[in-house]
C-alpha positions, 0 to 999 in steps of 0.5 A, a space after each residue: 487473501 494473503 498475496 504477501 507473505 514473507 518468504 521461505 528464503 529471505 536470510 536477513 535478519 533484523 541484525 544485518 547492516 542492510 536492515 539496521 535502523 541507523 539514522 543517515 541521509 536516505 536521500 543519498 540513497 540509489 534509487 531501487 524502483 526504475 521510474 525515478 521515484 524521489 523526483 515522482 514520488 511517493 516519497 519517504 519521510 527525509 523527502 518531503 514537508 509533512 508539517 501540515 496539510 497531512 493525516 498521519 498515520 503512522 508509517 504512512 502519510 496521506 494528503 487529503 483530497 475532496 471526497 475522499 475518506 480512509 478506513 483503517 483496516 484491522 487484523 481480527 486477532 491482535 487489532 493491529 492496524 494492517 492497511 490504510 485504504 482510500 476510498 474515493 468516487 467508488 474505487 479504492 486504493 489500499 496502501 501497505 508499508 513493509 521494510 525492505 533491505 537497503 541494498 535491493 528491492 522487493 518488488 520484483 519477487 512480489 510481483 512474481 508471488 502475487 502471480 503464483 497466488 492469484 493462479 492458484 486461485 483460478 484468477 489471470 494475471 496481467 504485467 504491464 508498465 504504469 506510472 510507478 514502473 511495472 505494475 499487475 493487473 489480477 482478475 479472480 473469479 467471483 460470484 455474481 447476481 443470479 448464481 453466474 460467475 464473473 471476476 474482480 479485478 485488481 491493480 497491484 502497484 509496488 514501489 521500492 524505496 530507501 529500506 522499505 517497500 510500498 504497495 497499492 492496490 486499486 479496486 473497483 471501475 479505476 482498477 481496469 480504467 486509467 482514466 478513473 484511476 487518475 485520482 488514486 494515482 494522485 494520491 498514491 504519488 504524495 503518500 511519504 513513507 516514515 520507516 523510522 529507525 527501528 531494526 526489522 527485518 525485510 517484508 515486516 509490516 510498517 506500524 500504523 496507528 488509529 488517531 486519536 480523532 478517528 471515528 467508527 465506521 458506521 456506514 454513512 454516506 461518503 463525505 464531500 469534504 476532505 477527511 479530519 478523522 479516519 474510520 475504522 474500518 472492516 476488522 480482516 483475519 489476513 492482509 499480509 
């Protein structure tokens, strides 16, 4: 399901100075998500210490936790690694990266695009605040045990930052139980974001890289310890 595509009408180009990777203090840049993101978090790279205790994975940093395990999700034809999800008490958080302008957020046009898709699919759309601002909750229709129709939901959190744009998207019981989602939303708090330097254009997904320790997923069982090695994860056709 493509719920982020880059629109018809964006007119910057990876030549405009909204977009140009020139290095500067980001910190000096206005705050675009409405929540107080650089004192809340997640964070980008010019914020944050990420020397130790971090799994790197390119334009996304994650803190480990008890529990938890990453897959790393790869788009079937070029085996570029398009997502990053953490998997944690039977719920998951997905996590893309994608650069945005400098002089305004995204997250206000994806949100009304994601409410456009999930409808024509047959699903529901809920807006409500959160604790990283306005956040989504879509239900889409699903089949179920017995021939019966039931849905699956899932809460889109969009985080705008210092030229780049974050989403989270949270699946399973934690998507509809904030009690539940309280880890994940942990996690999604301490992800920093390094954009890099480089010239792109907005809604361009953010390089991830596999680590070099990282192992194939062959369907064990979730571990009890903190991940050292991310897995492969399931190869996808789209996801943005």
């Amino acid at each position: 399901m493509a719920l982020f595509g880059r629109g018809k009408n964006t007119k910057l180009t990876a030549e405009d100075p909204s977009v140009l990777g020139q290095p500067k203090d980001r910190r000096a840049e206005p705050d675009k998500s409405g929540y107080g993101r650089p004192q809340k978090g997640p964070f980008d790279a010019s914020e944050a210490d990420t020397d130790s205790g971090y799994v790197d994975l390119g334009s996304i940093l994650v803190r480990p936790a008890d529990g938890l395990q990453l897959r790393l999700e790869l788009e079937e034809a070029t085996q570029r690694v398009v997502a990053v999800t953490m998997d944690l008490n039977g719920s998951s958080l997905q996590l893309q990266a994608f650069a945005a302008p400098r002089s305004e957020g995204l997250w206000g046009e994806i949100r009304a695009q994601i409410a456009q898709s999930v409808a024509s699919q047959g699903g529901t759309v809920e807006e409500a605040e959160g604790s990283f601002g306005t956040e989504l909750l879509a239900r889409l229709p699903a089949d179920a045990s017995g021939g019966s129709r039931s849905y699956r939901a899932a809460r889109f959190m969009g985080v705008d930052g210092p030229r780049w744009f974050l989403r989270g998207v949270i699946g399973g019981p934690a998507a509809e139980n904030r009690e539940a989602a309280a880890p994940l939303e942990e996690l999604f708090r301490h992800v920093v974001v390094d954009r890099g330097e480089s010239p792109l254009p907005p809604r361009e997904l953010l390089p991830l890289r596999i680590p070099a320790d990282a192992s194939p997923n062959d369907g064990g069982a979730a571990g009890t310890s903190a991940p050292q090695a991310p897995e492969r994860g399931p190869e996808i056709t789209h996801l943005g």
